[in-house]
C-alpha positions as CSV (number, residue, x, y, z in Angstrom):
1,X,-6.3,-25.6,-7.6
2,X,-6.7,-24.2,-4.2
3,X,-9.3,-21.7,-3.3
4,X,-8.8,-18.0,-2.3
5,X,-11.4,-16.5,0.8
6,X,-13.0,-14.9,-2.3
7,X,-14.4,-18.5,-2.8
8,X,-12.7,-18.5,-6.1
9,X,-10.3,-20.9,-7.9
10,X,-7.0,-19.3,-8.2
11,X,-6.3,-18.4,-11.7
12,X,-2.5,-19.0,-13.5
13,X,-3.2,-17.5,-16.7
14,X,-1.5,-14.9,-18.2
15,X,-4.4,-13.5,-19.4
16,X,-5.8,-10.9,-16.7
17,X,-9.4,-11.5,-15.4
18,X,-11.7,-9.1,-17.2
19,X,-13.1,-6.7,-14.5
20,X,-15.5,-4.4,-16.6
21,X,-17.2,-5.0,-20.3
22,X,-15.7,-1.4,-20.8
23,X,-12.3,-1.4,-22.1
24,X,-12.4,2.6,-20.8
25,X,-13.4,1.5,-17.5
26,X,-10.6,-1.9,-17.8
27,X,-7.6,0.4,-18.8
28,X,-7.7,2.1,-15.4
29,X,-7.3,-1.2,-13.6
30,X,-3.9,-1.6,-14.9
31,X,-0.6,-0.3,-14.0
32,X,3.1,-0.7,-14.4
33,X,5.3,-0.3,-11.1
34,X,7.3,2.3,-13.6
35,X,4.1,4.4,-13.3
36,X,3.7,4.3,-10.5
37,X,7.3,5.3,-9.7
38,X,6.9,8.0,-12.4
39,X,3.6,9.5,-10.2
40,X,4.9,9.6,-6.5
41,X,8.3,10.3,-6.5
42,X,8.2,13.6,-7.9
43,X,5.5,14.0,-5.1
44,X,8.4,12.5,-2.7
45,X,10.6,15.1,-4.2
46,X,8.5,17.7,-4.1
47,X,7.1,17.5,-0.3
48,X,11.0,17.1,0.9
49,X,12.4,20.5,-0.6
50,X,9.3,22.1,0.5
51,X,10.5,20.9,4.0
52,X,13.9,21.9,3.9
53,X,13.2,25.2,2.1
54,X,10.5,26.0,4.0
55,X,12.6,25.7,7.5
56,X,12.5,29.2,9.7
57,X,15.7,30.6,11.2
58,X,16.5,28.3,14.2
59,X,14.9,25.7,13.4
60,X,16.8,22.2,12.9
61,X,17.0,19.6,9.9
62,X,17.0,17.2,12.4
63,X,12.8,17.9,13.0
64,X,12.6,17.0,9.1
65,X,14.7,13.6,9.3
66,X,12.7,12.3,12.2
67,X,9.4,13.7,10.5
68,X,10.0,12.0,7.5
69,X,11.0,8.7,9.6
70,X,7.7,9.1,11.6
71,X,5.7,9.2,8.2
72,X,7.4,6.1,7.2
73,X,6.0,4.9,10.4
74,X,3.0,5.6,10.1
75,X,2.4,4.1,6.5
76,X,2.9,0.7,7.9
77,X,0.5,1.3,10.4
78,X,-2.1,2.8,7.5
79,X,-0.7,-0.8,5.0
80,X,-2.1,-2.7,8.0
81,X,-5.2,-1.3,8.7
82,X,-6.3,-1.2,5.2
83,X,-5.2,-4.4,4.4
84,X,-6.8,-6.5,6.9
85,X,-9.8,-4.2,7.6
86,X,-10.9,-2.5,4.2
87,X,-9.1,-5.1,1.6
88,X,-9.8,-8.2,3.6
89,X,-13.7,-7.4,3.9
90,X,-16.2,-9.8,4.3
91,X,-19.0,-8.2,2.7
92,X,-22.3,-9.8,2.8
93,X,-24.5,-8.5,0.0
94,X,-23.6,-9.2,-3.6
95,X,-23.1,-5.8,-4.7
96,X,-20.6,-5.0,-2.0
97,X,-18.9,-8.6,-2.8
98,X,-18.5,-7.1,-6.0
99,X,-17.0,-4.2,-4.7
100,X,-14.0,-5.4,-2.8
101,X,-13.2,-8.2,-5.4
102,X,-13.0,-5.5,-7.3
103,X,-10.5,-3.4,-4.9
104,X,-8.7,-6.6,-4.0
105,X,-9.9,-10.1,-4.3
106,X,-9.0,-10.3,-7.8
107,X,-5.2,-9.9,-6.9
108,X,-5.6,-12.8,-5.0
109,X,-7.7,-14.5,-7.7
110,X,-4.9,-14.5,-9.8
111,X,-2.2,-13.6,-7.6
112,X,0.8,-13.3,-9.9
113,X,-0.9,-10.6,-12.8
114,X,2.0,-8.3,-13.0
115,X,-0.5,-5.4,-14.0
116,X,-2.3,-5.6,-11.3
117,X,0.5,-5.8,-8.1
118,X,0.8,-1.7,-7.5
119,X,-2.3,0.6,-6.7
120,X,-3.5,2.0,-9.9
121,X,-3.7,6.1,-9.7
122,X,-7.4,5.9,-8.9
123,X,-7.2,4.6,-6.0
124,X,-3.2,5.6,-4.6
125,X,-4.6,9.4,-5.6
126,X,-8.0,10.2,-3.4
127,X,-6.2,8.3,-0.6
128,X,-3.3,10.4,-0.8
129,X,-5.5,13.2,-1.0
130,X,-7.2,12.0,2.3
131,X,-4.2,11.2,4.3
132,X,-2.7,15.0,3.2
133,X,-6.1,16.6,4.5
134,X,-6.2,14.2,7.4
135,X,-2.5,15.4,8.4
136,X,-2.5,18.5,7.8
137,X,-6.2,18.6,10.2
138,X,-4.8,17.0,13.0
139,X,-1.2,18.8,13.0
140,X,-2.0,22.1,11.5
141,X,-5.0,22.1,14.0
142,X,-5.1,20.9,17.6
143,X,-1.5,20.1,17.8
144,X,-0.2,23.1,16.1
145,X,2.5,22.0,14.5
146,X,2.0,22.2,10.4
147,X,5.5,22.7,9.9
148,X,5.5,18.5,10.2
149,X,2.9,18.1,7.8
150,X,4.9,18.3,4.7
151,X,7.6,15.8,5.8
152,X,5.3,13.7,7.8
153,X,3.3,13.4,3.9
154,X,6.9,12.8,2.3
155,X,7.8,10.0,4.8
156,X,4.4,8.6,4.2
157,X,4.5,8.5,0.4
158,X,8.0,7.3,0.8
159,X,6.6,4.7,2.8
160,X,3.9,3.8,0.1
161,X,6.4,3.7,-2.6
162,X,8.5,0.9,-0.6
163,X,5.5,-0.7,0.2
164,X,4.2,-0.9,-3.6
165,X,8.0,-2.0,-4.7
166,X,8.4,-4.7,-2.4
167,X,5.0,-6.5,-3.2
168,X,6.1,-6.6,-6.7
169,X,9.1,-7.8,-5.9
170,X,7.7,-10.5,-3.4
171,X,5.5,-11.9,-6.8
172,X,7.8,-11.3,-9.3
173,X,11.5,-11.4,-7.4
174,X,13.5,-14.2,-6.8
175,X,14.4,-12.3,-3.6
176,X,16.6,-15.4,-2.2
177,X,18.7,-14.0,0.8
178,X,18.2,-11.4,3.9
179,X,15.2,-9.8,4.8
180,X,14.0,-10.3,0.8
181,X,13.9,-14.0,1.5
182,X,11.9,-13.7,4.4
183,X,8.8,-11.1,3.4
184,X,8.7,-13.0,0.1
185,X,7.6,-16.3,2.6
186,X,6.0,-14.0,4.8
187,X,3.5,-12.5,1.7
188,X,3.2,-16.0,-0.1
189,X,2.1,-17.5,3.1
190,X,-0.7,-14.8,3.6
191,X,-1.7,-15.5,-0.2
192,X,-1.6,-19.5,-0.1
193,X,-2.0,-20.4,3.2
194,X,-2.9,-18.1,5.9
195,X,-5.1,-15.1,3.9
196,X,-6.7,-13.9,7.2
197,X,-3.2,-13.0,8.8
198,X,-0.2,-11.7,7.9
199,X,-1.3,-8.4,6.7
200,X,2.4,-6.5,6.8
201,X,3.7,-6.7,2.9
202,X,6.6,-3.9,3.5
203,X,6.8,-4.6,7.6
204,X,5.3,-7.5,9.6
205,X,5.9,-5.4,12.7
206,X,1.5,-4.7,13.3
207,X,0.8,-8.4,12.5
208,X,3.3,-9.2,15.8
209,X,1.7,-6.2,17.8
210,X,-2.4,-7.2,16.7
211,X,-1.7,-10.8,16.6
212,X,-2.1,-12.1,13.2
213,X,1.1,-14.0,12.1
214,X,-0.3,-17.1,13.4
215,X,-0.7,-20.1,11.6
């Protein structure tokens, strides 16, 4: 069996790895993509009427449609970074080893466990919580213009919901013609050949800008 960067063998069976002695502590490290639909788009729902409700006379739709877009931007740009630079970590001590096989080496461990494919709530939550703060900072602050925060955050979610759907999909899909076909080769390749490139699940777009679809 071929090894993973994690140095670990990669694992077939359909028996998930055990993370934690504590089945309390075990339970949160699975999650159904039906969940995870069931969490965020409500949220989706939620942040768009706020939008559209919450538009004052004379001002367009058209600000909400191109906010929303822009979030959905700007996800990719977040499924990048955190990808290569917080998921793909090369930690040195132990302990911090521990930690990011923990937050991501085990998917690629055992690479087709369909429980563990979508960001469980415990992790998809804070961040979400971050992001929201981080936007509404930076736009509701210096640039003055909160009214974009709420789309911005629905396009963004939006964003992380396609993003979770199609990595499923790319592991579990057959996904055989179109654009399917080719980030189901573009995602197997970062898993089982090239795992320090090709960071893009949803978009390859910031692998071509940063350079790391060779190989």
């Amino acid at each position: 069996m071929s090894k993973t960067e994690y140095g670990m063998e990669i694992n077939h069976s359909p028996e998930p790895i055990r993370l934690f002695k504590s089945n309390f502590l075990e339970f949160f490290t699975h999650i159904s993509p039906i969940a995870v639909l069931i969490i965020w788009v409500p949220v989706v729902a939620f942040f768009l009427y706020r939008s559209v409700v919450g538009l004052q006379a004379g001002q367009a739709e058209l600000y909400v449609a191109i906010a929303v877009l822009l979030g959905g931007v700007v996800w990719t740009f977040a499924e990048y970074t955190l990808h290569r630079f917080l998921f793909h970590h090369h930690a040195k001590s132990p302990r911090a080893q521990r930690v990011f096989f923990l937050f991501h080496g085990v998917h690629h461990a055992q690479p087709q466990c369909k429980t563990r494919l979508v960001m469980p709530p415990i992790v998809s939550i804070p961040m979400a919580l971050l992001f929201y703060g981080l936007f509404t900072l930076v736009l509701g602050g210096p640039l003055g213009a909160g009214a974009w925060v709420e789309p911005l955050f629905a396009g963004f979610v939006g964003g992380y919901l396609l993003y979770d759907m199609t990595h499923y999909a790319t592991h579990h899909f057959p996904m055989r013609t179109g654009y399917f076909k080719f980030v189901k080769r573009y995602h197997m390749r970062h898993h089982f050949r090239t795992p320090d490139q090709r960071f893009g699940v949803s978009s390859p777009a910031w692998d071509y800008v940063f350079g790391t679809v060779q190989g």
